[in-house]
N, C-alpha and C positions, 0 to 999 in steps of 0.2 A: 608453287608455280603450276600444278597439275590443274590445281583448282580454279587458277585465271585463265588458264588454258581451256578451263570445259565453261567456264562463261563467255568467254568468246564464241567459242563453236555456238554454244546453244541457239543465239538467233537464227545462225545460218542453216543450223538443226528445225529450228520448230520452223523457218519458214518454207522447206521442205518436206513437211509432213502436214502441215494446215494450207496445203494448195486446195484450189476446186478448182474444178473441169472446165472453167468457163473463161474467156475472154473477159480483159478489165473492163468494165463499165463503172461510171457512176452514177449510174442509174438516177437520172435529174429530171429528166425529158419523157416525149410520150417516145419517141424513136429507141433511144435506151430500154425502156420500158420491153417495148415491142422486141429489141435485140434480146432481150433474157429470158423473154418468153419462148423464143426459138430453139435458144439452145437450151430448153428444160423438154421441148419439141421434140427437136431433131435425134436425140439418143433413143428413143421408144421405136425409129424403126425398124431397129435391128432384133426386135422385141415383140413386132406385130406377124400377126398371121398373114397369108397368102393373097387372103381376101378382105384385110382390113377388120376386121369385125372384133376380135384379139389381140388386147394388147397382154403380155405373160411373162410379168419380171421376179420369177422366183416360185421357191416350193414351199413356202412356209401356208400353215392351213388355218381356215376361221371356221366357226360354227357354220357357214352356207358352201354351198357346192363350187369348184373348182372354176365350172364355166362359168358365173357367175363373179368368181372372182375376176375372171380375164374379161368379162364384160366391165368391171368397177375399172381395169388399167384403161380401156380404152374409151369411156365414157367420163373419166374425171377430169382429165387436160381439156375438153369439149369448151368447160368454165373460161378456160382464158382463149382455146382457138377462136370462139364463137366472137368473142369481146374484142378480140383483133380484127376480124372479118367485119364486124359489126360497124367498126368503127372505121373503115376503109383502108385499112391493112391486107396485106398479103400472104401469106403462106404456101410455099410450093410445095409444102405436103400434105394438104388439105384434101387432094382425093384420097387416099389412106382412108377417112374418115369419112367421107362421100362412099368408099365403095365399100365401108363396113356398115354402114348405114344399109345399105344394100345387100349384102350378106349375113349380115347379126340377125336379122328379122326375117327371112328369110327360111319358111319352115323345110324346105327342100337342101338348103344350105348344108354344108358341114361344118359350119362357124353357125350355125343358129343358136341362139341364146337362149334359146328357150321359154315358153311360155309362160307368166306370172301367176303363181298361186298365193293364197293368202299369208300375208306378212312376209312377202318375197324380197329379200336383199335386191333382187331388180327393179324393185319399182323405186328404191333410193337412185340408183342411177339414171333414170328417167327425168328425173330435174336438171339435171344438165343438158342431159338431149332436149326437153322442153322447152330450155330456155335457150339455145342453139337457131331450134328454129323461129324462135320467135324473133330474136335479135339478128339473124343474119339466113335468114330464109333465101336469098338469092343467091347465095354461096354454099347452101349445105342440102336445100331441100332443093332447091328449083332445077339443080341438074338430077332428080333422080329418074328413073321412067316411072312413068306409069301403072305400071305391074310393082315395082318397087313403094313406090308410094302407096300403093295399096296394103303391101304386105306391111309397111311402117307405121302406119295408121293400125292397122290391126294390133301390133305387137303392144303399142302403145297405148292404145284404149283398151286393151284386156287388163288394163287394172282396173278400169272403173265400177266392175262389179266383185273387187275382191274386199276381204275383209285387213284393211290397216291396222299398225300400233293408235293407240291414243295421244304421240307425242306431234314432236317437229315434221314426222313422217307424212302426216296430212298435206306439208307444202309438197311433199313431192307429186301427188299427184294432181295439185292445182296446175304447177307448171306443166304436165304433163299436155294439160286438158287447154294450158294456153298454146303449147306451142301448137297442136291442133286447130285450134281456131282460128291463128293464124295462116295456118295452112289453110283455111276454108274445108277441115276435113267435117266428113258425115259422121264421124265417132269422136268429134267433141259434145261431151255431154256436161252441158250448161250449169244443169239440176246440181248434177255432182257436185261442179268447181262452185257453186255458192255456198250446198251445205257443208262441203271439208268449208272453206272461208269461215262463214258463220261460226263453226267449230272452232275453229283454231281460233278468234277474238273472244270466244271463253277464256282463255289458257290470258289474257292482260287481266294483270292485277294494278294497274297505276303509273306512273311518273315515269314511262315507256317503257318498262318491265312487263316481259311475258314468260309466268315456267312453263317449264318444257313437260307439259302435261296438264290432267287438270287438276281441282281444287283439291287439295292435298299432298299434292307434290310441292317439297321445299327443295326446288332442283332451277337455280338459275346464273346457269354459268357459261361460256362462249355459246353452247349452241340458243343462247337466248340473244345472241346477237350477229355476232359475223359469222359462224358457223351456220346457223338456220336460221331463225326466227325473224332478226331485222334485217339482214339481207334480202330474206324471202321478201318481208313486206315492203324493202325498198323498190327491189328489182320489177315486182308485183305495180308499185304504185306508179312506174313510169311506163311498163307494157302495156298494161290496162285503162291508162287514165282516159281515154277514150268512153269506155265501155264502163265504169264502176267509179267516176270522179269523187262522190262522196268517202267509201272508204279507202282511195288512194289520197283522200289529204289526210284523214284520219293517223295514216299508217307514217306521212309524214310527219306530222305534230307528234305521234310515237317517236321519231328517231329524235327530231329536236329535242324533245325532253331527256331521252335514253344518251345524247352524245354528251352530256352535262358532266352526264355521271361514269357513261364507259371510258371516258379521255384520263381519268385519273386509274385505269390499268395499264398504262404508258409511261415508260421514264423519257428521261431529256434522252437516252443515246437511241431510243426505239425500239424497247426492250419489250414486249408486252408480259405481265404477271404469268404465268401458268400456274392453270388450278381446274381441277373436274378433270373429265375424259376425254381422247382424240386427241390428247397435245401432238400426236402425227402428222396430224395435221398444218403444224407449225406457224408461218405467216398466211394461213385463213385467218386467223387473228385478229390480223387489221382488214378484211374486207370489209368491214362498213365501213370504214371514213371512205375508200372508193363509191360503194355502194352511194353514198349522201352524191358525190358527183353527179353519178350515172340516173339518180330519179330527181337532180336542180332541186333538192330542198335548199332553203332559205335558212344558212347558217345563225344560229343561236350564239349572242357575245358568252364569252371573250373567243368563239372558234372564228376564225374567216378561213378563206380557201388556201392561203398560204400554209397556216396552223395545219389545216387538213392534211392537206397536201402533204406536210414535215412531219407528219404522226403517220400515213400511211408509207410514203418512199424511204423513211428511217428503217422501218420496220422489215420492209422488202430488202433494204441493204444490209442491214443487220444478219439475216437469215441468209442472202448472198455470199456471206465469208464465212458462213460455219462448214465448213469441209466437212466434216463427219455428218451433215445432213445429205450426203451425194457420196454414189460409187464411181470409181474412174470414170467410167463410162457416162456421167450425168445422169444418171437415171436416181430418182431419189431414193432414202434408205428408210425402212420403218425403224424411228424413236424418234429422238430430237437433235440437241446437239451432238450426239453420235450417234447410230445405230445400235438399239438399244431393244430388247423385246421384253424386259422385265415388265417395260412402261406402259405398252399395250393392251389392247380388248380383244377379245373374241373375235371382234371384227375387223379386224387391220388385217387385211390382205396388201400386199409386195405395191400394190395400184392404189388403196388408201390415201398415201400420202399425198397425191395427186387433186386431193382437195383444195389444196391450195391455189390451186389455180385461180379461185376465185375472186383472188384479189388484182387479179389482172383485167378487172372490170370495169378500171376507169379508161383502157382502150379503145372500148366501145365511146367513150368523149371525146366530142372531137377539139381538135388543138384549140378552138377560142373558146373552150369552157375555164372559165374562172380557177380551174383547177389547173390546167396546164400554162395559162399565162401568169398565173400570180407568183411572184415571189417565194422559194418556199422559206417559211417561220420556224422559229426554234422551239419547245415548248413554248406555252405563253407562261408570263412572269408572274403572273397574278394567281397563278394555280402550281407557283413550286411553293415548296416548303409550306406543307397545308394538311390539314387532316380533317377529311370530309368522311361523314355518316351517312352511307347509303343504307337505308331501313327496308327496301325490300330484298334485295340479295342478302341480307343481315352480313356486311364487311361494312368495316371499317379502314378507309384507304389514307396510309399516308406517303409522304414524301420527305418531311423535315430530314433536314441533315444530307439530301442527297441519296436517300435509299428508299427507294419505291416498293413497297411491300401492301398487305390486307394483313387482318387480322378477319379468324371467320368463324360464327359459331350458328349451327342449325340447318344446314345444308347438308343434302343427301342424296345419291343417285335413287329412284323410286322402283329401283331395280337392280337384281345382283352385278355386278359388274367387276372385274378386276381389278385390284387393289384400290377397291373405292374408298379404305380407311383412308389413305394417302392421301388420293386425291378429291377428297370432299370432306375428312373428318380434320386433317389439321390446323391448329392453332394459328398459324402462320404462311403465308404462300410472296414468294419475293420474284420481282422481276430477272435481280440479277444473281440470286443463289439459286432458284427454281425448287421443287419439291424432290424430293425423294421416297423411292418405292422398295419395298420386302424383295429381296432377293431368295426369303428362304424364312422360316417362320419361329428359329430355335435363338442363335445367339443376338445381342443387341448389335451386332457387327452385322447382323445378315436382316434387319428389319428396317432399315434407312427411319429412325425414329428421330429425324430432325423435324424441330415444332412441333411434338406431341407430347403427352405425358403416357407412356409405355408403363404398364402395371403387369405382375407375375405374382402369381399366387405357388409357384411350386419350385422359387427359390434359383427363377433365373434361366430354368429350362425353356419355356414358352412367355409369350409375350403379346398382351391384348393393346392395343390402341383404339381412343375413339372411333367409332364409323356411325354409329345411331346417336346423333346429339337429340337432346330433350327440351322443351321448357325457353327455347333460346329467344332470347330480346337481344332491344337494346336498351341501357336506364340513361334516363332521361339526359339522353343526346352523348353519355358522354363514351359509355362504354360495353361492353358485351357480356351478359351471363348467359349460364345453360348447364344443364344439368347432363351426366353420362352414366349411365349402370352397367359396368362390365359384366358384374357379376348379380344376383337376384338380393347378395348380400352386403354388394358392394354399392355406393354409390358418391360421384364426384362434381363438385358443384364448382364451376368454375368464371375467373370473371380475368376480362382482359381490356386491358383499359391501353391506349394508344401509346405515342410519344408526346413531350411537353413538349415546349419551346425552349424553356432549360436544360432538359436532357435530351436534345433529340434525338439522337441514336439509339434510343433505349424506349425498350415500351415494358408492361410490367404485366404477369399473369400471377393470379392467386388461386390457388387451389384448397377447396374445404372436402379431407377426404374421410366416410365414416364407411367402417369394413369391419364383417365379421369374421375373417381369416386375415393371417399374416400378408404381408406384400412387399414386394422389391419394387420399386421408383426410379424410372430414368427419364429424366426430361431433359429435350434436344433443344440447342437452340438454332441458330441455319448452318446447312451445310457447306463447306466454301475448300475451295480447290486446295487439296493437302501436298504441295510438293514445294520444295523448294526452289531459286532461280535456278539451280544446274538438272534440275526435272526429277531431284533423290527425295524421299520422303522430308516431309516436316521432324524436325529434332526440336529439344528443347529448347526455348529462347529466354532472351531479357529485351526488356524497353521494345522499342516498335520494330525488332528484327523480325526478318520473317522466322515462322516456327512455329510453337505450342509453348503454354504454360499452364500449369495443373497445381492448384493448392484445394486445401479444404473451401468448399464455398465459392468454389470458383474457378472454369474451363474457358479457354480461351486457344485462337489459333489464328495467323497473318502471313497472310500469303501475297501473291501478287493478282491475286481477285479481292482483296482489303484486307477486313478484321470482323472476325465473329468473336461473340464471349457467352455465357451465360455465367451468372451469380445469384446466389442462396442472400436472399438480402430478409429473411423470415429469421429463423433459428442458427442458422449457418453453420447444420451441421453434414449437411449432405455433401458428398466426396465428388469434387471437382475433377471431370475426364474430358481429355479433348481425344477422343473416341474414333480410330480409324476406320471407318464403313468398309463392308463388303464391297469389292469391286462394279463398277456398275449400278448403283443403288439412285443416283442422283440425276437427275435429267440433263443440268448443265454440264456437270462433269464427271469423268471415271472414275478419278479418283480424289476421295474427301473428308476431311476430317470434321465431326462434328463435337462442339462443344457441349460436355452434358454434364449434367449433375444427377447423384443416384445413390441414395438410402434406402435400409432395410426398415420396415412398420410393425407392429404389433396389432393383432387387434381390437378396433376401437369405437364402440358404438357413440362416445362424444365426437368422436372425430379428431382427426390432425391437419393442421394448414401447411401446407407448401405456398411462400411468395419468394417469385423470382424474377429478376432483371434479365433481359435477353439486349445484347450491346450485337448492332451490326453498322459497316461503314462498308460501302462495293467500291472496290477501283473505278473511276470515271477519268474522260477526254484522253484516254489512250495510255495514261497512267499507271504505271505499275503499281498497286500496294493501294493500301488506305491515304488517307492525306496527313502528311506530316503533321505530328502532333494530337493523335488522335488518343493520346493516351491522359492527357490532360481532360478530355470527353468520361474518357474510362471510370478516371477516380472520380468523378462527380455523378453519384449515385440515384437513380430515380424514387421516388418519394409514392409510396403507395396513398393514394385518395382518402380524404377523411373520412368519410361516409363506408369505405371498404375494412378501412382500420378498426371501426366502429363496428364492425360485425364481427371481426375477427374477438375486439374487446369481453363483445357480450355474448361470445359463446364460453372465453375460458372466465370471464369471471359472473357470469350469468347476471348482468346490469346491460 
């Protein structure tokens, strides 16, 4: 009885701990839209300075100076005020930002910002204010005086003689140098904004892919789209099309081609993949399908404006219910699905997350654009249950079965970055299990080593994971290798080949590992929420209850976020764990168990193969668990490739 008793409470439990701060909306409309951009607004001004110029939601520190930071809280919301103003929206706290405009820049000020020096975390803020005035100059610039616009001008064109990153940073000071010209200021400098331009169309490599740097960087992940790069060139191709029409259609035939392929980092509920850096960022994510509105490209089949439309307001809703993304108070929290600082960079200051804003840019459309009158579309049909090869981000994107996941090999931050194994080196990155990050560098409990293969040379104390892949393809369309050297003695040749259509919950990775010292072996497969319906840990189960099951060859766990497993489908001798992670380790959730399998090696200059089946199913349409019957999926085992089988053949029997 105790136990029917705490299944009852618990809805009325969790729906008292998973509130947000915010009035119901269904966020369908541009008005709805405009209502939740307010109230992401309205909390910040109990958080600004005297003079507007400061906005200071916290103490937490990044490698750049403090004021600095408080200049990123109050220049990052600019992204959606401007877009509301833009587009003939209201805000009655829009002087706030008028009269920090006025005091930020302002060297006399005691909110001054202070001056930009070379590779200044202020001139990334600057694209929002650039693109402010460009968009809505009658409401942010045209009330300022004189004497103010003078000092805004200056503050703003003192980058143009500084020295930048060689990455996405370049947009920022193109926008910088637009919203100047808009203004008809004397410190727009022309020269500038064509050679960063010029620069930055190095950095396309094809089929509307640009990395985020240049030739030798294998780094192309959100900020090669809605974070920077295609946003930039969208926003870029509808301010400028005046002034620059050849490369503003350029930049739109870039996005045509680029939405082909970024739609399939999108599930049916409007989940986007998380993978690389900034997931703080959260629903920036989806600002390009806005973006495509706000510069009228001309949609590429199977997308129409409905489809758009259902991929970017999915996504905004989606993000709208996650409670652990917002403090009481509305103001946003740094991580993801909870407030998280494992997950972070150096540069996530309290105001970060305020990135987001930018997908509030289809408010600047006004209501008869094709995006606000059309219908909105569910995914389109033609693109579920698919697994498409995208060759220059080297992922492999599928969907079969209902689980929107990549597979990734050969991607690399081109700079140190915090837990960039994580988040650039793993095997696997899922819309609806999300990645997981080291909470601590010793035990497998403290490493979040879901999708990787985690190697120990000293018996379990420490633990390396991919971060520098090698050598990475893809052969011939169908699948992924690449090569890893943890060690000078070590090295791991690894291929990852998708889901069938007969196994589709299952995709397969083969490991060919040759090592001149001993090793310990734990390979993760996703991590998925480890508690059971009354919120107590996962116990051991049978058949599709929720729980964990552990034999030799084989880790499994099913919860009410679905079913993970992984299985030893090579040798099957490796010891089957469904493995309870350090607290906090996982983006989606706090707490997680991950399915792993994990044997001791010898050392082996022929080498040892590891092949293994990785089984996932995500709860979908509001559904508790997996889908009934998912076990009948389970025992039908996926078949490693003949052509893979054949390597394996001719190494142990040298034919």
């Amino acid at each position: 009885m105790q136990e029917i008793a705490a299944f009852i409470r618990r809805p009325a439990m969790d729906a008292f701990v998973n509130r947000t701060p915010f009035s119901p909306n269904p966020l369908q409309t541009k008005d709805e839209l405009s209502k939740f951009l307010k109230e992401l607004l309205d909390p910040l001004a109990a958080h600004t300075s005297p003079g507007g110029a400061r906005i200071h939601l916290g103490y937490t520190g990044t490698h750049f100076d403090d004021d600095a930071a408080q200049l990123e809280g109050f220049s990052r919301p600019i992204w959606g005020l401007a877009a509301l103003l833009g587009g003939g929206g209201e805000y009655e706290g829009t002087k706030r930002w008028v009269d920090g405009f006025t005091n930020g820049s302002d060297p006399q000020s005691n909110e001054f910002w202070g001056n930009m020096r070379d590779k200044d975390q202020r001139m990334v803020e600057c694209s929002a204010i650039g693109f402010s005035i460009a968009v809505a100059k009658e409401k942010l610039w045209d009330p300022l005086s004189p004497e103010a616009k003078a000092n805004f001008e200056d503050w703003l064109g003192g980058m143009n003689d500084k020295e930048m990153p060689n990455t996405n940073w370049l947009w920022f000071r193109v926008f910088a140098n637009l919203g100047l010209s808009k203004a008809g200021s004397q410190r727009f400098d022309a020269k500038r904004m064509k050679a960063d331009l010029d620069h930055l169309d190095t950095f396309y490599i094809g089929g509307g892919w640009s990395r985020d740097g240049p030739e030798g960087v294998i780094q192309l992940d959100y900020y090669s789209s809605s974070f920077a790069i295609q946003f930039a060139q969208l926003a870029y191709s509808k301010i400028a099309q005046k002034e620059d029409p050849e490369r503003c259609e350029e930049y739109r035939n870039r996005a045509r081609a680029f939405a082909l392929d970024f739609v399939h980092y999108f599930d049916e509920e409007g989940r986007a993949i998380p993978f690389g850096r900034s997931m703080t960022y959260r629903f920036a994510m989806s600002s390009f399908w806005g973006a495509l509105a706000f510069a009228d490209v001309e949609l590429p089949a199977p997308l129409t404006w409905g489809v758009v439309k259902g991929l970017q307001l999915r996504n905004i809703r989606y993000w709208a219910k996650q409670a652990g993304a917002y403090a009481s108070d509305g103001t946003l929290t740094i991580g993801f699905c909870y407030p998280n600082h494992n997950i972070t960079e150096n540069y996530n200051s309290p105001g970060s997350p305020y990135w987001c804003c930018k997908s509030f840019v289809t408010l600047a459309v006004p209501e008869t654009h094709p995006f606000w009158t059309s219908t909105e579309e569910a995914y389109p049909l033609e693109l579920r249950d698919t697994v498409k090869v995208l060759n220059y981000p080297l992922h492999i994107m599928s969907n079969l079965g209902g689980h929107t996941f990549l597979l990734s090999s050969g991607q690399q931050c081109s700079y140190p970055v915090k837990q960039s194994a994580a988040k650039y080196g793993k095997l696997a990155y899922s819309s609806a299990f999300g990645y997981s990050v080291p909470v601590g560098n010793l035990t497998l409990e403290e490493i979040g080593g879901d999708n990787t293969l985690a190697l120990s040379d000293d018996g379990g104390e420490t633990w390396k994971c991919r971060r520098a892949t090698k050598e990475a393809r893809i052969e011939g369309g169908k699948w992924l290798r690449s090569m890893w050297y943890p060690w000078n003695d070590v090295e791991v040749e690894t291929w990852l080949v998708p889901p069938q259509k007969e196994t589709p919950l299952w995709h397969v990775r083969v490991h060919r590992i040759k090592t001149g010292r001993a090793l310990s072996s734990a390979e993760g497969g996703f991590a998925i929420y480890g508690q059971r319906e009354d919120g107590r840990a996962l116990e051991p189960s049978t058949d599709e209850d929720f729980g964990t099951h552990e034999r030799a060859g084989e880790g499994r766990a099913a919860s009410k976020a679905g079913v993970s497993g992984i299985v030893d489908i090579g040798s099957g001798e490796r010891k089957g764990r469904a493995l309870r992670t350090d607290a906090n380790t996982n983006l989606i959730v706090p707490r997680a168990v991950l399915p792993t399998l994990m044997q001791e090696h010898k050392a082996s200059d022929r080498g040892f193969w590891l092949v293994t089946a990785v089984f996932a199913e995500p709860s979908s349409g509001g559904r508790e668990g997996a889908k009934p019957g998912w076990t009948a999926q389970w025992n039908v085992r996926p078949k490693v490739p003949k052509e893979i089988s054949a390597n394996i053949m001719r190494a142990y029997t040298g034919r």
